[in-house]
Every structure is written in structure tokens, then in C-alpha cells.
C-alpha positions in Angstrom: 16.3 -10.9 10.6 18.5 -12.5 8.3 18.8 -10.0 5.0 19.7 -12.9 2.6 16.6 -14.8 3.6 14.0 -12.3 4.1 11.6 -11.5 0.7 9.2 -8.5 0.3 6.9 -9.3 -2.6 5.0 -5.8 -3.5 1.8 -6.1 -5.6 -0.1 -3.2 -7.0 -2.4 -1.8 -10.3 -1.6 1.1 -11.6 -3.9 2.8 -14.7 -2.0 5.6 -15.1 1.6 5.0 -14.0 1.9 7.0 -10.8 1.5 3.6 -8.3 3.7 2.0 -10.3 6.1 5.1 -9.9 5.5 5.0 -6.6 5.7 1.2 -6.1 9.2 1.5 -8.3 10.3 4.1 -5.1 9.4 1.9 -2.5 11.3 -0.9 -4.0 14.3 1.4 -4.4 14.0 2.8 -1.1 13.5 -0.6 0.6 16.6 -2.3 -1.5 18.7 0.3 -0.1 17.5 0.1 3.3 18.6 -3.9 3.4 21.3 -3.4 1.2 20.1 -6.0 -1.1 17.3 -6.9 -3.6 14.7 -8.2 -1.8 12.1 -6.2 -2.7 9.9 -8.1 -5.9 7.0 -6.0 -7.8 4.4 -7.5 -9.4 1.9 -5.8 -11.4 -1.2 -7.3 -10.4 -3.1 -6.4 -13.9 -0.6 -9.7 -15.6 0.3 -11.3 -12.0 -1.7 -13.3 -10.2 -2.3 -12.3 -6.0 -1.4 -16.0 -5.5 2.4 -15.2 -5.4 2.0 -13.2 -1.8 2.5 -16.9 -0.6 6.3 -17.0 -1.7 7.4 -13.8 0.7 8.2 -12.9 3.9 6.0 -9.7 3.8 3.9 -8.4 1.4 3.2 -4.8 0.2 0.4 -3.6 -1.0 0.0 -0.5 -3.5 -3.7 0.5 -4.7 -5.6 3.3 -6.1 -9.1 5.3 -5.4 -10.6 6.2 -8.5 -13.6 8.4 -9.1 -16.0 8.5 -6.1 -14.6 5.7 -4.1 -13.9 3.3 -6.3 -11.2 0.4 -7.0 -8.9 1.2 -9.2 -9.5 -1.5 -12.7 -6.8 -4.2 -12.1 -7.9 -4.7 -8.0 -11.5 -4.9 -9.2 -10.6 -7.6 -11.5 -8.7 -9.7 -8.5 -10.8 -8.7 -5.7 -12.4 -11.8 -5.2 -8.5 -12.7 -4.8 -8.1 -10.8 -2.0 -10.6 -12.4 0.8 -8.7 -16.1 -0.1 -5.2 -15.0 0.1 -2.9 -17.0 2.8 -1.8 -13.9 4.7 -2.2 -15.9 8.3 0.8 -14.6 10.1 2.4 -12.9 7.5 3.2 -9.2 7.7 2.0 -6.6 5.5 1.9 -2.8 4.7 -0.2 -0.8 2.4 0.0 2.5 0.3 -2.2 4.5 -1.7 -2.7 6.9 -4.3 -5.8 9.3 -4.6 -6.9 12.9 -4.8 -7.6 14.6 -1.3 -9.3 17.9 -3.5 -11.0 16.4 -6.6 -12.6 13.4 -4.5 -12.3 15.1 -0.8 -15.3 12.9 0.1 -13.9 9.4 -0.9 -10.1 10.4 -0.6 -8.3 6.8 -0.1 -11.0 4.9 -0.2 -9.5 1.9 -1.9 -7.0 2.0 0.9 -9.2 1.4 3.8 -11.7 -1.1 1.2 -8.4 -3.1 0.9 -7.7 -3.1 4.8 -10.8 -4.4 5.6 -10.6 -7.3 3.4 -7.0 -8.4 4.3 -8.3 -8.2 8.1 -10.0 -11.7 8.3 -7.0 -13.5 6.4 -5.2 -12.8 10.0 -2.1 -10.9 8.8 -0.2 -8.5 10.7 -0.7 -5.0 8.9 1.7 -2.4 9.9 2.7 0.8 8.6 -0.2 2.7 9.5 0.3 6.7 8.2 -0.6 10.0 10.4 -3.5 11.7 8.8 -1.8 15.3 9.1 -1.0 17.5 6.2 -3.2 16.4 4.4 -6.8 18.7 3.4 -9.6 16.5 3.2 -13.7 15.3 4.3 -14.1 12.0 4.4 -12.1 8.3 3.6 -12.9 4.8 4.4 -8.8 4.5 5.2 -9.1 5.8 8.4 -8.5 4.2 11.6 -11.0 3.8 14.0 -9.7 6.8 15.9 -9.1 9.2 13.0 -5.9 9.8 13.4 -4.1 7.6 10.7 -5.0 6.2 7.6 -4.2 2.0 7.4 -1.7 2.6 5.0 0.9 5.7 3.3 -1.1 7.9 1.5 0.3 9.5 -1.2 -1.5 12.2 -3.5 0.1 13.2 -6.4 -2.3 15.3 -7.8 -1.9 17.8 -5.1 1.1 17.1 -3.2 3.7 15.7 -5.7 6.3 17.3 -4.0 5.6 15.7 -0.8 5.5 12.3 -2.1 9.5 11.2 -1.9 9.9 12.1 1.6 6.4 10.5 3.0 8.0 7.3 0.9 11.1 7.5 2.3 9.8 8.1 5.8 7.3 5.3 5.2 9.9 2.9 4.1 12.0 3.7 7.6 8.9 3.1 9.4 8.4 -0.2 8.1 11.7 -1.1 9.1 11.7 -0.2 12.5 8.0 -2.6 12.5 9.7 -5.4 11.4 12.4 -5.4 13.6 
């Protein structure tokens, strides 16, 4: 995979800043990784979904709000979603929620967005083990249980976790790719 040509376009909403901070990790992260700028965020709330069509691979960063919810900005675009061009492409997915305040619906979002990307025939990678994590229910969960479709991050309750599951993430992604 030629570094110079390869393009990661990441798209996310963010109400209250933390997928954005997260997103603006994962960019970091991702940069450094390739040893280059490839990594493009585009704030989804000013930026139309459209643009996944100019990258290599496409990232993904959502919320769950409330009791399973989408978070304001991927309820705006979600009829986006089911018409995107993602045929062959590949893409990865993270989330932000709160595994004790909503344990019922925790990441939610996530596995709503999953499911919708399905049909457009991309290749989703970067699925995330469900351990260390405290929690009852979530729609983000693979069929067996044992990951969720995308990082989970939950800054509510486990800020402190939240650099290292990125940067573990991120290395996992690579190793996908290649």
C-alpha cells in the first residue's frame, strides 16, 4: 500500500466535543502510523457524507444519546447513509456512549450505523473485544457477543482508558489493511 496515495477520510457528529476529541486522536494516531497526513476529518453536522467517495477508507465516529438514540448531526444525514458508494471500500467505526447511565442502550448508535453500512457492500473492519467494559444490553454487538462492530469508547466512565483503546485501535486497523 503506497502511503502517498492511500486517503482515510473520517466523518463524525459530535454535540458535545468528546467525538470530535476522539476523532482529532485517531487522526493523530493514524498520521503517525503512516508517517504522513492522510487522515481527513470532516464534521458531518457542515459536511456532507457524499465526500466518503474521494478516499481510500473511510472512518466512522458516532454517538448514542439518551436511550438509544442517534446522536443530532447522524439523525440529520441518516437518510445519507443507506445511499453512500461504500461497494468495496473499507471502513471502520468508533463510538462514544455511557455503559452506566444508559447500560441498556450502551452503543447503540454504533451497531444502528453497522447495520446500515452493511447493504452498501463495504468491508467493515476493526471490530473491538467487548471486555472491560460493565454493561446490559447494546445493538453494537456482534452476532456472537463477543465484540462490538466498532471501538467503543466511554468517556463518561472510563476516560482514562480511552488513549490506549485508540491507540490500540488505530494499530489494529493497520494490521487490517495490510
Amino acid at each position: 500500500m503506497s502511503d502517498s496515495e492511500f486517503s482515510i477520510g473520517l466523518f463524525f457528529g459530535s454535540t458535545t466535543c468528546y467525538t470530535e476529541m476522539a476523532a482529532e486522536k485517531i487522526q493523530a494516531r493514524l498520521n503517525s502510523l503512516f508517517d504522513a497526513d492522510i487522515v481527513t476529518m470532516h464534521n458531518i453536522e457542515s459536511e456532507s457524507l457524499s465526500k466518503t467517495a474521494h478516499y481510500d477508507m473511510v472512518i466512522f465516529g458516532i454517538s448514542t444519546w439518551d436511550f438509544g438514540e442517534l446522536q443530532e448531526d447522524w439523525e440529520s444525514h441518516w437518510g445519507e447513509v443507506h445511499g453512500l458508494a461504500l461497494k468495496g471500500k473499507t471502513v471502520a467505526l468508533f463510538a462514544l456512549g455511557d455503559q452506566a447511565g444508559y447500560a441498556e442502550w450502551f452503543q447503540d448508535a454504533l451497531g444502528m450505523l453497522h447495520d446500515a453500512l452493511i447493504p452498501t457492500e463495504c468491508n467493515i473492519i476493526g471490530y473491538w473485544p467487548n471486555q472491560g467494559y460493565d454493561f446490559n444490553e447494546s445493538k453494537a454487538l456482534t452476532e456472537d457477543k463477543q465484540y462490538f462492530v466498532g471501538l467503543s469508547l466511554d468517556d463518561e466512565n472510563q476516560y482514562d482508558l480511552t488513549d490506549q483503546r485508540i491507540a490500540d485501535w488505530c494499530d489494529q486497523l493497520l494490521t487490517e489493511m495490510t
